[in-house]
Structures are given as structure tokens and as C-alpha cells.
N, C-alpha and C positions, 0 to 999 in steps of 0.2 A: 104346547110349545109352538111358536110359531113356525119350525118346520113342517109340522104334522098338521098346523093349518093351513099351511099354503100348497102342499103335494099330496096330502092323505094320506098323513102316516109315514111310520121310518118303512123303509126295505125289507122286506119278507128276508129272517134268518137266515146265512147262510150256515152248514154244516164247515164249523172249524178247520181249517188243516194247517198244516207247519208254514210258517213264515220263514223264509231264506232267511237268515242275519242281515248277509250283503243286498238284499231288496231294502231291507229296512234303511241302511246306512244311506244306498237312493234314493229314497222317499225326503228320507231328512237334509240331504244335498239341497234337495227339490226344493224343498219349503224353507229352509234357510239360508242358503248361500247364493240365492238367485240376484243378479243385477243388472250389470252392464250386458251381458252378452242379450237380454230378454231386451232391455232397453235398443239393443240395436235391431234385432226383429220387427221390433211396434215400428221403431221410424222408418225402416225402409218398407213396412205396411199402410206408413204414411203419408197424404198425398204433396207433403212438402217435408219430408223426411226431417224436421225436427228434434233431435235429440232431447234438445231443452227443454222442451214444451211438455217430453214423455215424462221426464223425470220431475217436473212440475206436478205433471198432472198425477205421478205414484208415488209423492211427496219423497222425491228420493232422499235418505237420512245417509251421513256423511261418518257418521257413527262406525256402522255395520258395513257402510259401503253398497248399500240396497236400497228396495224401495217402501217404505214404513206403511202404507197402506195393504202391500201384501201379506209384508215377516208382520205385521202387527193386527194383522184380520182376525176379529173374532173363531173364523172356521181355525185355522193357524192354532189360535191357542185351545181352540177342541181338541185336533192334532194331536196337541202334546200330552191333553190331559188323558187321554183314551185311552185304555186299559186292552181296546178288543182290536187285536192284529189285523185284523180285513177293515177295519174301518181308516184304520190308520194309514195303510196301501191306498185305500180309497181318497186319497187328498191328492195324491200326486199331479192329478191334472186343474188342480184349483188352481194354481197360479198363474201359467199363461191363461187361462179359460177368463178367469176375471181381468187378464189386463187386458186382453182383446175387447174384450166387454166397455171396460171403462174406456177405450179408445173410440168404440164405436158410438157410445154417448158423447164424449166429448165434441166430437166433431156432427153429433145431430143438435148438440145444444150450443155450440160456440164456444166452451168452457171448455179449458183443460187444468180445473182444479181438481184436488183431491177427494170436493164430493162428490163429484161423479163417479169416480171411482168407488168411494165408499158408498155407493147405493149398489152399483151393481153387486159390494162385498159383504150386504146385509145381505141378501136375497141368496147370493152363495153359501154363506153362512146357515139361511136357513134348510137349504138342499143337505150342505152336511152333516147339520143334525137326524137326518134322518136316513144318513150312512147311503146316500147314490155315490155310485162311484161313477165312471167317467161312461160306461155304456147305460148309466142309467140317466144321466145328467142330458145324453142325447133321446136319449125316449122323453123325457120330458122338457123341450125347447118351447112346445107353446105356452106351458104355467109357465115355465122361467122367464119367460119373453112378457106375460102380461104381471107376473109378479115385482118385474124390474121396474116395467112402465108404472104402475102403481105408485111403487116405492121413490120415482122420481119426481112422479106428480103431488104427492105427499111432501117431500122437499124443495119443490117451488121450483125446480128446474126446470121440469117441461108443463105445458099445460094441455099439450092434447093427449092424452094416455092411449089413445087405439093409435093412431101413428108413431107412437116411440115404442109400442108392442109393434109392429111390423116391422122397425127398420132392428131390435133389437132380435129379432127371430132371423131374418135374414142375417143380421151379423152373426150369430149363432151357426148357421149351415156354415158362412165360409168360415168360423174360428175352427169348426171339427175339420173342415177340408182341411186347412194348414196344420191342426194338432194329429190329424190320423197319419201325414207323413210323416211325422215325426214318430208317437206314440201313440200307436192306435188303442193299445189296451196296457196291462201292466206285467208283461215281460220285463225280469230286469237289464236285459241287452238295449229293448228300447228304449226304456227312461230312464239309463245312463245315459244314453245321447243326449236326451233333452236335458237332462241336470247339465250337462259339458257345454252345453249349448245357451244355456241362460243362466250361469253363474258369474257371479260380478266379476272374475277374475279372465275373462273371454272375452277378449277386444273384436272378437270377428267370429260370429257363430255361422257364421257360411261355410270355413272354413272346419268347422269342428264336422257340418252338414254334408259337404260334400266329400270330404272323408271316408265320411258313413255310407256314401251312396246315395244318399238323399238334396233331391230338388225342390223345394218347395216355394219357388219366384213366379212360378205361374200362380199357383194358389195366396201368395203374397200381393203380385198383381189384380188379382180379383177385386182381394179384399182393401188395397190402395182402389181402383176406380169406385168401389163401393160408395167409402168414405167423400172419394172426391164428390160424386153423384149428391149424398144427402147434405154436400157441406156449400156446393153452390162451387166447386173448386175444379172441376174437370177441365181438364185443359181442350179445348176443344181443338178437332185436325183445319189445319189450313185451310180453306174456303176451295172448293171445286169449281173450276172454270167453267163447265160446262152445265153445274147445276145454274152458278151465277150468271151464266149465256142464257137459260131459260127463264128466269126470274126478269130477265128485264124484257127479252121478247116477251112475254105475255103482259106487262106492263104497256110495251110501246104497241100492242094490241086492242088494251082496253083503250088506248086513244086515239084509236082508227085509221094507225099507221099501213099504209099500203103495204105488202107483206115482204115484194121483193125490196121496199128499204128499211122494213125491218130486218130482213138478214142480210142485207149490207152493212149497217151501222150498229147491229147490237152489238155482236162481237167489240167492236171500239168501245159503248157504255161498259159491256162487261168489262173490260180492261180496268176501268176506271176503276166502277166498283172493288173488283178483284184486289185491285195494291190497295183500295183501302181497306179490306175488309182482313187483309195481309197484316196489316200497320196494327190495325185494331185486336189484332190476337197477341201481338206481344207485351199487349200491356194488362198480360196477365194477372194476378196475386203470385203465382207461382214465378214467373220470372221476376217480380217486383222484388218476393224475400230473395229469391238466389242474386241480387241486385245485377239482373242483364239477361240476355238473351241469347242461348246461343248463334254459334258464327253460321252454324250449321243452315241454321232456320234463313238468316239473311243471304245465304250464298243461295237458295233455290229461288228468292226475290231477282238477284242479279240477273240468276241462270235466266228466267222468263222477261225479262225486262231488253237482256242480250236478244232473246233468239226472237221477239218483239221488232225488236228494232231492224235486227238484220231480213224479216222477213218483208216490213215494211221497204225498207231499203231495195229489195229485189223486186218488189211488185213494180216498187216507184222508178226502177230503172226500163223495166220493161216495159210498161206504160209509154216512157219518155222515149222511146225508141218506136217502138211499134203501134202505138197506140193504146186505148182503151179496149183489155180483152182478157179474159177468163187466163191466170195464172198458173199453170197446173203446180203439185206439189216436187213432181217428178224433175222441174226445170232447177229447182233447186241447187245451186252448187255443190257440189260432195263432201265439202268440208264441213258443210255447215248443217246439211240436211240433217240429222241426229237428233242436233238440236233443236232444231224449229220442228220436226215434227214430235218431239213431245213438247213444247210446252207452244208452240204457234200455229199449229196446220189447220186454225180453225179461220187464220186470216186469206188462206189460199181461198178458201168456200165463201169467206166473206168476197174477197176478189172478183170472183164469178158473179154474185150475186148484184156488187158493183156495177162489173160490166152489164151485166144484163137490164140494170134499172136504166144505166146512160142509154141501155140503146132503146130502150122502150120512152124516152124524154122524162124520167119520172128523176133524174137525177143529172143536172147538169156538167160540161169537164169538168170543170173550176172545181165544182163540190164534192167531185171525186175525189180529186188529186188533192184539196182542202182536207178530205179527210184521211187518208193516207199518209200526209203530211202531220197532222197534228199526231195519229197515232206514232210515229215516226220522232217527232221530238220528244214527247214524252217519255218512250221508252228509252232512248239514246241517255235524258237527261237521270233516269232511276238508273239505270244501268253505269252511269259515270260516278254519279253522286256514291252508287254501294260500292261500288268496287273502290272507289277513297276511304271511304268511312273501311270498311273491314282489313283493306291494308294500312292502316295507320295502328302500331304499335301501342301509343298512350293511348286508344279506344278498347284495346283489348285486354281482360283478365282470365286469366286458367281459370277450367272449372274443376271442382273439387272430386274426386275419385266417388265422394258418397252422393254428391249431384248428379256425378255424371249419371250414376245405376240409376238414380232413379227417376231421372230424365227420359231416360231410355225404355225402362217400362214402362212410364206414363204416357209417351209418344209413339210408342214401338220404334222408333228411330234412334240410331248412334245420335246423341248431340255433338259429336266430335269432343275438343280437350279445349277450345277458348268459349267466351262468349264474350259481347259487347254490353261495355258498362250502362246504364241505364239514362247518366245523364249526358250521354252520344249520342243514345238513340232517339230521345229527345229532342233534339236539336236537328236531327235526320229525318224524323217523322214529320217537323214541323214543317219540314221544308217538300219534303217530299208531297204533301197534302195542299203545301200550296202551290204546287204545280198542276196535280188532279184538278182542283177546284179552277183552275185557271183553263184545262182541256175540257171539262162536262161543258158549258156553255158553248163551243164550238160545237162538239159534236149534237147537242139537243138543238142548238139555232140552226144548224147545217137540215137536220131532219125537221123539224117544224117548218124550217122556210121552205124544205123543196116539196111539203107535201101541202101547203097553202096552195103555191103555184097550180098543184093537178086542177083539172078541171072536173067539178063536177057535173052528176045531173041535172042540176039543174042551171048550168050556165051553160049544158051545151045547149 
């Protein structure tokens, strides 16, 4: 049989003993009545929470009100035909086990058909002919893992077979993390949760979960970044100022930029870069299907765009009074300082650095104040443009309660309750980029021309 060829052999006999009734009646929950409520686990397992796509991909039949690749799996109708009580117990954890399975293929192959699913449900199939039950299913994860790859590569789905063994062996550790919360073994206390949990008639199995006392959204989380990781879909965090501050110094390095105008002026390129590398994450896949963005995400744009501008504004007044001279952060007004030192106190340093090139002649007023200035409008101009865009009513759409969760463990951030419609943001990016693209020539001609000017060695 092919179970016995693929694991060597059924399960060492156990010694008989009595079967509860009411285990039994469990078991049979499990393996028949299972739908919606499993359906809603997989998508918030998954990393654009799809309903549709899950029930696609478990051919869900409208019949039974379930998914036909599970109620109709070869292992399934073993189940029923089985005469031996322990073997019968022993199915209880086929059901999630293989739809975690089939999810975690789908999204390594791009496919969320139902033969994905049915490969993982041969190879299940063949484990429960040879009577593993769910602590034996985990002792044996690496056959299972190169058994499935196999059997995908066999049906034309995947063609590397040692990389869909890896990613399906990893899928395996986190489906046991998520199923040990639930049912570590086969008490019938715990897999009556999991039957109340993933029966079609369970609109909200968090609810039936947290009930119970059980958490399983960290280990859901996991197993969602997993997916996003081998699916090319992770949403990746904001861009960090201060890594993008160093990326461009050591750029304006290799081009033999004098060092005190490299940190006068990179801070300003980083700016640049920064909003667009801002722009460039929300045009995610994940916020394309949620069609928008949340409000969330573009209000920390404003916030740094405000305390940009107003830190500009303070240098350029001080400047204009006193001259050209080191800013401290401390001169700051009290209202404002909060702000600007988290998301601008990198321009106080740039400040200093300023002054210090003017007085060393390596940076002339003009080009000071030129670049203070430009940083100055830019920001004024993002900061006017969002703060339009996010209060205008017809740009914003509620986001959906099952968005929201999973927006929020994909980002670890509240996304708030609006987001902005797709084709606003559109129209704001395009504009906004063409402001950028209108400031980088000032501040790269501003640096090129004042470090021509230096004199070298050999002209002195």
C-alpha cells in the first residue's frame, strides 16, 4: 500500500481499550460538519485574508455547506469504513492538518485550486492508512514534507521538489503550533473545541476560542508572515530615516563629497528619498485587493512632512535674524518640539553641519539658505497636499472589521477604521513625486556645484 511505502509500515499495535461514545460523536463532528468556522481561521492565517480564495481552493460544495476536498478525502472515507476504534480517533486532526497544508502550497505555487489541496490529501491519505494519529503525524514531518513535495512534482505543480520539501516542513512546525493550542492530543474536552471551532455553522471561531481560554493570533501570525515570505507578499515596514540617511551618505562618499557637506545635505536627499520610498509601499498587492490604504499609514506621512517643515521654518528664522550658526534642538518652541524631535531632529545636526561648512567657505549663504529653503517648500507642500487629501470625505472608505485584524497583524499597527480609496491616492502620489523630482536637482546641483568650487591640490 502506499502508506507502508512511504512511512514504513502501519503503527506498532496499540493494546485496545474502550472508546467514550461521546469521543466518538467528536471525532464525527470533526470530519463532517467542518466549514465556515475552519474557512475563517485559514483566511485570517492568510496574508490578504481572503475567504473566497480558501473556499476555492477546498472546493467548498454548497450541498453539505463544507469543503468537498476534506468531507470527500480519501483518508475520510477510511474513517468511516474502519472497524478499529483507535484508528478512527486517530483522523481527528486530518482536517485542519491538511487545510493548513493545502494553504501553505497554494501560496508557494500561486494556485489556490483544489489540486493543491488534493495533493497534500493523497499523501495524508497515505499517513492514515497506516493508522498515525496526530502525535505520530508530528514525529514524522520530514517524510511528510518530502512525501508532499513528491507528490506535487508528480502533478506538475511545483518543479523544484527539495524547496517545496522545505517550505512544506516549515509549514508543518507552524500548522502543529496553531493546532497544539487548540488540540494538542485527543482528549475529548479539547476536540470539542476544535469541532465548535471549524464547523460550518460558526460564523466567528475566535469567539468559540476565546471562550475556551485560548489564543492562538500569535501563532496565526506566524503562520500569515510565513505565507506572505514564500508568496513574495510581505508587507514590508516603512522605510527608516536614519537607515535611508546612511545609504545616501555613503553614496555622496563614493563621489568624493567633502564630509562636512555631506552631512549638511544628506539629511535633505534622505528627505527626498524617504517620501518616495513612503509612496512606493503603498502600492502594495495587499492594499491594491483591500482597494486603499489605510488613513493610518498616510497621517505619519503628514506628521513628518509637518514637523519637516516647521523645523525648517525655525532654523530659517534664526538664521535670518542672527545669522549663519549651529541650531540647537533645545531652542525649539514647546509646542512643537515633540514633534520635530521624533520625526526631524536629524535637521538640527544637519544645521550645525551647515554652519560649519559656511564658515569653513566650503558652502556658500546663498547655498545655505537655497537649501533650507527648498527643504522648507517641499515639506510645507506634502504636508498641505495630505492633510487635503485625508480630510476630504469622498477619498475615504471604512475599512472592514476582518481588514482591519488583519492589517493589524501584518503591520503590528492599529490601521485605524478609514482608509484611502486607491484611485485618490493615485492622483496624490503622482503629484507628490512630482514635487520630489522637482527638489533632488536643487539639492544634488546645490552639492556638486559647491564642491567643484573647493580648491584642490593641485590648483593650489
Amino acid at each position: 500500500m502506499i502508506g507502508m511505502f512511504i512511512f514504513g509500515g502501519k503503527k506498532k499495535e496499540e493494546k485496545k481499550s474502550s472508546i467514550d461514545p461521546e469521543l466518538r460523536r467528536i471525532v464525527g463532528r470533526i470530519m463532517s460538519s467542518h466549514g465556515e468556522g475552519l474557512y475563517q481561521l485559514l483566511a485570517r492565517a492568510s496574508p490578504d485574508g481572503d475567504v473566497e480564495k480558501i473556499k476555492k481552493m477546498l472546493a467548498h460544495n454548497r450541498a453539505y455547506n463544507g469543503p468537498e476536498v476534506t468531507i470527500e478525502s480519501k483518508y475520510r472515507k477510511l474513517y468511516v469504513e474502519t472497524k478499529d476504534f483507535q484508528h478512527e480517533i486517530a483522523a481527528a486532526h486530518y482536517p485542519i492538518l491538511h487545510a493548513f497544508l493545502a494553504l501553505a502550497l497554494a501560496y508557494h505555487t500561486g494556485s489556490h485550486s483544489p489540486l493543491v489541496a488534493n495533493v497534500a490529501g493523497d499523501i495524508l491519505t497515505a499517513a492514515y492508512q497506516t493508522k498515525a494519529d496526530y502525535s505520530e503525524l508530528k514525529k514524522r514531518k520530514e517524510a511528510l514534507a518530502r512525501a508532499i513535495a513528491k507528490r506535487a512534482k508528480e502533478r506538475g505543480i511545483t518543479s523544484d521538489e527539495d524547496k517545496t520539501a522545505k517550505v512544506i516542513e516549515t509549514a508543518l512546525d507552524k500548522a502543529f503550533k496553531i493546532i497544539d493550542k487548540i488540540a494538542p492530543n485527543h482528549k475529548k474536552e479539547n476536540l470539542a473545541i476544535l469541532a465548535r471551532a471549524i464547523r460550518a455553522s460558526t460564523d466567528d471561531p475566535f469567539v468559540v476560542l476565546r471562550n475556551a481560554g485560548i489564543d492562538i493570533e500569535p501563532e496565526l501570525e506566524e503562520f500569515r508572515q510565513f505565507l506572505a515570505e514564500i508568496s513574495g507578499k510581505k508587507i514590508e515596514p516603512a522605510p527608516k530615516f536614519k537607515k535611508v540617511q546612511k545609504e545616501v551618505k555613503e553614496e555622496l562618499r563614493a563621489k568624493g563629497m567633502p564630509e562636512e557637506v555631506i552631512k549638511a545635505t544628506a539629511p535633505r536627499l534622505a528627505t527626498v528619498r524617504y517620501f518616495e520610498e513612503a509612496l512606493n509601499a503603498m502600492d502594495h498587492e495587499v492594499y491594491r485587493n483591500l482597494g486603499g490604504v489605510p488613513v493610518e499609514y498616510i497621517k505619519k506621512i503628514r506628521n513628518m512632512a509637518l514637523a519637516k517643515k516647521l523645523a525648517a521654518e525655525h532654523i530659517f528664522t534664526v538664521w535670518g535674524k542672527e545669522g549663519i550658526r549651529p541650531v540647537l534642538l533645545s531652542e525649539v518652541p514647546e509646542q512643537y518640539r515633540k514633534l520635530i524631535e521624533e520625526y526631524a531632529k536629524e535637521l538640527y545636526e544637519a544645521a550645525g553641519h551647515l554652519a560649519e561648512a559656511h564658515r569653513k567657505g566650503e558652502l556658500s549663504e546663498e547655498s545655505v539658505f537655497n537649501l533650507i529653503t527648498a527643504k522648507r517648500d517641499l515639506a510645507d507642500k506634502i504636508y498641505e497636499m495630505t492633510g487635503r487629501l485625508i480630510s476630504d470625505p469622498s477619498a475615504l472608505v471604512e475599512i472592514s472589521e476582518e481588514h482591519r485584524t488583519a492589517l493589524k497583524l501584518l503591520t503590528k499597527k492599529d490601521p485605524g477604521t478609514h482608509m484611502l480609496r486607491m484611485d485618490r491616492l493615485k492622483e496624490y502620489k503622482e503629484t507628490i513625486k512630482m514635487h520630489l523630482e522637482k527638489t533632488r536637482p536643487i539639492l544634488v546641483k546645490r552639492c556638486e556645484k559647491e564642491d567643484a568650487g573647493r580648491p584642490t591640490n593641485s590648483s593650489m
